[in-house]
C-alpha positions in Angstrom: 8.8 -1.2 32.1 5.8 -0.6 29.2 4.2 2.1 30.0 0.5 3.7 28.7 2.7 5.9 26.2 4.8 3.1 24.6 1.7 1.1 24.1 0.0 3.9 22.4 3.3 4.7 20.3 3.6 1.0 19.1 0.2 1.0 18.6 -0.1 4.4 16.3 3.1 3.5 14.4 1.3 0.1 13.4 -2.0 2.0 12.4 0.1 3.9 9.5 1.6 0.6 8.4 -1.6 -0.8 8.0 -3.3 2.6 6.5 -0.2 3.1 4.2 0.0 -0.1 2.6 -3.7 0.0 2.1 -3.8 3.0 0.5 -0.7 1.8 -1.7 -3.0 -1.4 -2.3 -5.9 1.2 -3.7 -4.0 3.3 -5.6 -2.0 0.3 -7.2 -4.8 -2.1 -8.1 -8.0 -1.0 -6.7 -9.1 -4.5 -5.1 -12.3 -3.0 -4.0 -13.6 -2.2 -7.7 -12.4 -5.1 -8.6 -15.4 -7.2 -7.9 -16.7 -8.3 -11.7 -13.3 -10.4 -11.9 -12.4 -13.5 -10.3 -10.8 -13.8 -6.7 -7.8 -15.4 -8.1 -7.1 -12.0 -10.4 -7.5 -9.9 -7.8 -5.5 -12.0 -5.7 -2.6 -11.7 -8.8 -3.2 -8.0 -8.8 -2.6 -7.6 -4.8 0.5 -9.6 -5.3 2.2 -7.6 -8.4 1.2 -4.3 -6.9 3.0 -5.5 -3.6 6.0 -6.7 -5.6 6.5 -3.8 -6.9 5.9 -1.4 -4.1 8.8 -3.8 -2.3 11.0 -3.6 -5.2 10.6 0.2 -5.1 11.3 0.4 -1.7 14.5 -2.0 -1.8 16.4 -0.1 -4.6 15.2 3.3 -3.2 13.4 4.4 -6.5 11.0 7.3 -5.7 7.5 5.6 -5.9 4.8 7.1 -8.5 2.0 9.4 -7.8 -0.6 10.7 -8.9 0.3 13.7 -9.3 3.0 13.0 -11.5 0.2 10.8 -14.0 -1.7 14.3 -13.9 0.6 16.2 -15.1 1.6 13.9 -18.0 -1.9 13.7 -19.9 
């Protein structure tokens, strides 16, 4: 039986997906900056930073911050 609580659950959990790959999109490519260029870059741009992010995620590198570009300049 679904209940209120599993509703909410499935509902929270698929608000951080959305959030976290968003964010991910921002920090990657910055598509909302982007708005001098043409749609089809930024379009290219949305798709590399996604490739990547997947390819990080599928050979379980540790994903870059921005912490870690601080610290190096």
């Amino acid at each position: 039986m679904i209940t209120r609580e599993t509703v909410a659950e499935v509902m929270a959990e698929r608000s951080r997906e959305v959030e976290r790959n968003h964010g991910w999109l921002m920090f990657l490519c910055r598509p909302a900056r982007d708005y001098e260029s043409p749609p089809a870059r930024s379009e290219a741009m949305i798709h590399l930073a996604l490739t990547d992010l997947m390819a990080r995620s599928l050979t379980g590198e540790h994903a870059i911050s921005w912490r870690s570009l601080m610290k190096t300049h």
